[in-house]
C-alpha positions as CSV (number, residue, x, y, z in Angstrom):
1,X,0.0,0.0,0.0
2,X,1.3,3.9,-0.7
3,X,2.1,6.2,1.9
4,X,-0.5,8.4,0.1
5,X,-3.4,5.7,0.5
6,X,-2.3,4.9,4.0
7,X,-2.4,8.4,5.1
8,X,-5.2,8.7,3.2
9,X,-6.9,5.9,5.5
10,X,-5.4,7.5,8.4
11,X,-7.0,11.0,7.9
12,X,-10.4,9.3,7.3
13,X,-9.7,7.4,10.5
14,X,-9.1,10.5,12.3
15,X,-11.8,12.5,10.6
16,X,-14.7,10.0,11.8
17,X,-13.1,8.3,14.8
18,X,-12.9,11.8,17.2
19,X,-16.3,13.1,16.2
20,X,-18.0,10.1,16.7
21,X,-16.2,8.9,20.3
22,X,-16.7,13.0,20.9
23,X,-20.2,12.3,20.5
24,X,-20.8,8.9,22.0
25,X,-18.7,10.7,25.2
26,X,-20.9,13.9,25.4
27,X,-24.3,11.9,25.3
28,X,-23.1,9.2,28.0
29,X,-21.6,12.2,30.5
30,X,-24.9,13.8,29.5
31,X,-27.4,11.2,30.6
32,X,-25.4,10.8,33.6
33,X,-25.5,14.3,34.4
34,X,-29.5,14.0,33.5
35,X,-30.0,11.0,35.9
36,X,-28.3,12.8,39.1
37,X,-30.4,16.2,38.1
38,X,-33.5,13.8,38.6
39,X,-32.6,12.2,41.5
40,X,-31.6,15.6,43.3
41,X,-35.3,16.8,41.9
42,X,-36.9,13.6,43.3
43,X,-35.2,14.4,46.7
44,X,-35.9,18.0,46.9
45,X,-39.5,17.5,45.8
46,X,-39.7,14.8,48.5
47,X,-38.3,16.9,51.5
48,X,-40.8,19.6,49.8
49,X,-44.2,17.3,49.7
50,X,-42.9,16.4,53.8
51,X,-42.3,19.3,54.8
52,X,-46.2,20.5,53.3
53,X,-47.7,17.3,55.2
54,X,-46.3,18.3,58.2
55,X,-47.4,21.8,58.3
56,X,-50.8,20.9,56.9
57,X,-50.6,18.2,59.8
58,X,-49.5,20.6,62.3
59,X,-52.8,23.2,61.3
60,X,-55.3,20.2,61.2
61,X,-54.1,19.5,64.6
62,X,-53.9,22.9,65.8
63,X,-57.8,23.2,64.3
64,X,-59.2,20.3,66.0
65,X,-57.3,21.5,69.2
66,X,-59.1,24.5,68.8
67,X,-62.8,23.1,68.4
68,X,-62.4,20.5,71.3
69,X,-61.5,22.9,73.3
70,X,-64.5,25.0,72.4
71,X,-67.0,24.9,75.4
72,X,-70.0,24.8,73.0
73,X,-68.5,21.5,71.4
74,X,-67.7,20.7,75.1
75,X,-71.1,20.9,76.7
76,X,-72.7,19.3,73.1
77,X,-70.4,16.5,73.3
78,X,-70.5,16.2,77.4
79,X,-74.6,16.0,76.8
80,X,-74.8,13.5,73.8
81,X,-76.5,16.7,71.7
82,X,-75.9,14.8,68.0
83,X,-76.7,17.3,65.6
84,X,-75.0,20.4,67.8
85,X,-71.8,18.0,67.2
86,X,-72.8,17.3,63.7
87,X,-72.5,20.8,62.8
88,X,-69.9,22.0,64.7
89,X,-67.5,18.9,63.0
90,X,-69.1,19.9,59.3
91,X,-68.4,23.1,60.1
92,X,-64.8,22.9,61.2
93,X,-64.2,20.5,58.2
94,X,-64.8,23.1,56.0
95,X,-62.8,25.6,57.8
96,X,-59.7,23.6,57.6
97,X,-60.5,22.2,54.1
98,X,-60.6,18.6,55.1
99,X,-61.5,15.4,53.5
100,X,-63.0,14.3,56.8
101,X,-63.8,14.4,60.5
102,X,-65.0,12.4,62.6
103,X,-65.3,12.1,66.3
104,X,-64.8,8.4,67.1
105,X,-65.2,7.0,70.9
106,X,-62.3,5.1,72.4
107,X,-63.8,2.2,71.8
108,X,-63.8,2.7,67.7
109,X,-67.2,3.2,67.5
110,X,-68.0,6.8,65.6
111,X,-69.9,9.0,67.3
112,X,-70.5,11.6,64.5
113,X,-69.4,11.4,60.9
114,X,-69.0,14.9,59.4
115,X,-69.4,13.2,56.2
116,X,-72.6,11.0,57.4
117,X,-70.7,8.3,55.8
118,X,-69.5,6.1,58.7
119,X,-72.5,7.2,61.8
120,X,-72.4,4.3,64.2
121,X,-69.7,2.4,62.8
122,X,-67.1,1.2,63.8
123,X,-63.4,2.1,63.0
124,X,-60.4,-0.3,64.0
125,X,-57.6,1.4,65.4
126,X,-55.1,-1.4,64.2
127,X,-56.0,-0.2,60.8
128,X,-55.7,3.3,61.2
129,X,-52.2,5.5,61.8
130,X,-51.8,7.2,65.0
131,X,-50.6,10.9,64.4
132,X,-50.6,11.6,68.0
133,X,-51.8,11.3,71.3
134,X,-51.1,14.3,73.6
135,X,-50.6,13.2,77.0
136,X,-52.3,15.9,78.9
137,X,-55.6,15.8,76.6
138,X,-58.4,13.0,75.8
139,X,-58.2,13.9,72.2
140,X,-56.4,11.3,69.7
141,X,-56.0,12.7,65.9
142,X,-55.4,9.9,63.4
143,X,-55.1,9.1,60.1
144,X,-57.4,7.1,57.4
145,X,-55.1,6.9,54.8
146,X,-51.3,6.8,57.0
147,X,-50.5,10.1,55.9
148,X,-48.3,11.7,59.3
């Protein structure tokens, strides 16, 4: 073979070789780069979504604080008065913006159903989450669905 042909070779060699590794190099660094983006975006968004349940936790509690300490919802609850409870539960689940309230006796049975949905059921406490249970109160907020 001629030095002219193999340089020829050579130069073609070099011409498509480095562009095309160049390429192949750029799109695996890229998708690397991509796949760490997401993952810090997925983590991010995830301390994000926590940090709203939380403080949407934190105002549901600090709402239903608020109405059972309410001495209306006291003396209806204290006398059995059903629809005074009713209202006062349907009222305060609007306020908050809340999917549902309940006030459920310690022995799972509900006692009113802001929803009318569950009235005189029973719920299970094994198959609920337990948000918290203050020490110094009778009240125990939970959750349907496991969301803390």
């Amino acid at each position: 073979m001629k030095l002219r042909t193999q340089i020829l070779i050579g130069f073609v060699f070099v011409l498509f070789a480095v562009p095309l590794s160049t390429y192949f190099l750029v799109i695996h660094f890229t998708n690397d780069l991509l796949a760490q983006q997401r993952e810090e975006e997925l983590v991010v968004s995830s301390q994000t979504f926590e940090k709203f349940l939380k403080l949407r936790g934190e105002s549901l509690q600090f709402a239903l604080k608020a109405l059972s300490s309410d001495f209306g919802f006291k003396k209806a609850f204290g006398t059995g008065d059903l629809p005074t409870i009713y209202s006062a539960i349907r009222n305060q689940k609007e306020r908050v913006h809340a999917d549902m309230l309940s006030v459920v006796g310690l022995d799972g049975k509900v006692i009113s159903d802001a929803n009318q949905t569950v009235q005189g059921g029973r719920i299970h406490f094994s198959e609920v989450s337990l948000l918290k249970i203050p020490e110094e109160s009778e009240q125990l907020l939970i959750s349907m669905d496991g969301l803390r």
